[in-house]
Legacy VTK file of the C-alpha trace (Angstrom):
# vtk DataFile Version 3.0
C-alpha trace
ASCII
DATASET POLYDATA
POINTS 83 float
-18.465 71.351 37.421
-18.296 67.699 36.955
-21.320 68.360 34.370
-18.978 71.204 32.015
-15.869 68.696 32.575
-17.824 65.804 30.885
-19.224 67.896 27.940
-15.670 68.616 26.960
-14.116 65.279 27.015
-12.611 63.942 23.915
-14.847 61.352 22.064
-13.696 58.509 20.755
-16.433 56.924 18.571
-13.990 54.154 18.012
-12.352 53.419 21.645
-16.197 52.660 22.112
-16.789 50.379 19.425
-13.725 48.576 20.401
-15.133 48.070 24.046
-18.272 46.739 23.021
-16.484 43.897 20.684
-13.990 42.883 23.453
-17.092 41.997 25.331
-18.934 40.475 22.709
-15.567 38.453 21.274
-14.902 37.838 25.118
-18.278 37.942 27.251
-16.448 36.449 30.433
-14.451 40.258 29.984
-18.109 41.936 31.002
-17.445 41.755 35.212
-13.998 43.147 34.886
-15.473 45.883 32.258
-18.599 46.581 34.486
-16.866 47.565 37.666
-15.110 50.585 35.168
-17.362 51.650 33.251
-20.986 52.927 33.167
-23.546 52.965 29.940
-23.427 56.602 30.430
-19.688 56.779 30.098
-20.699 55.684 26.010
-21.194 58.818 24.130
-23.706 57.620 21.444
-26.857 56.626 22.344
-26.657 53.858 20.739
-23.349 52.221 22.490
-25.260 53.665 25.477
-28.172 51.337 24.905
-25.930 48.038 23.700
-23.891 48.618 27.202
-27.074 48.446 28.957
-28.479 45.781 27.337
-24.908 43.541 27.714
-24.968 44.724 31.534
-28.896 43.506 31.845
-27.845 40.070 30.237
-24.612 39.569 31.993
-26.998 39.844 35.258
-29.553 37.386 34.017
-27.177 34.766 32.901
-25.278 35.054 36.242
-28.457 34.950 38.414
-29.585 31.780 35.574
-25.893 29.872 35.680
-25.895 30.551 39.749
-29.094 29.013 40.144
-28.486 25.996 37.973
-25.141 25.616 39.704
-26.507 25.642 42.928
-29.333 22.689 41.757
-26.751 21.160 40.596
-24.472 21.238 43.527
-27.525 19.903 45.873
-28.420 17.138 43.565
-24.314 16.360 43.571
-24.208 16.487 47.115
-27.200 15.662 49.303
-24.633 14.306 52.273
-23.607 17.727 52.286
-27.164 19.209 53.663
-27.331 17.184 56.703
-24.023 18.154 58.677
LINES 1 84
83 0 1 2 3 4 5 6 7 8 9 10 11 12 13 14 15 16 17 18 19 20 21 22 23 24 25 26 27 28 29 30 31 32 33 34 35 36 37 38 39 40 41 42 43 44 45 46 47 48 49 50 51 52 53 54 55 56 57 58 59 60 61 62 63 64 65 66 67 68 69 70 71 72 73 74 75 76 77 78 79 80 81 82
């Protein structure tokens, strides 16, 4: 049922392409976005794949910026690691 419901949706090509710029004008935007929205909510394959890749990237450059943060905050704060 779910299936039929999503084949007759309205498209909206451009409701898409706006998405995709807000993140890419406003990347920070991408963890609000992400908890809404799925690639496979895109009806092109090519937002589809552009989603995907943004949601792949936004997870490496957290994991990247956490890990340097974290250096960062032991190197800061060595007093901190033996109470």
């Amino acid at each position: 049922m779910n299936e039929e419901l999503g084949r007759r949706l309205p498209v909206s090509i451009e409701s898409e392409q706006a998405v995709l710029g807000s993140i890419l004008i406003r990347p920070d935007s991408f963890e609000e976005i992400a908890g809404l929205l799925d690639s496979e909510d895109f009806s092109l394959d090519e937002h589809k794949k552009i989603y995907a890749t943004m949601r792949s990237m936004s997870e490496m450059v957290y994991s990247r910026l956490f890990r340097v943060r974290l250096s960062s905050w032991f190197i800061s704060a060595p007093e901190s690691l033996t109470r």
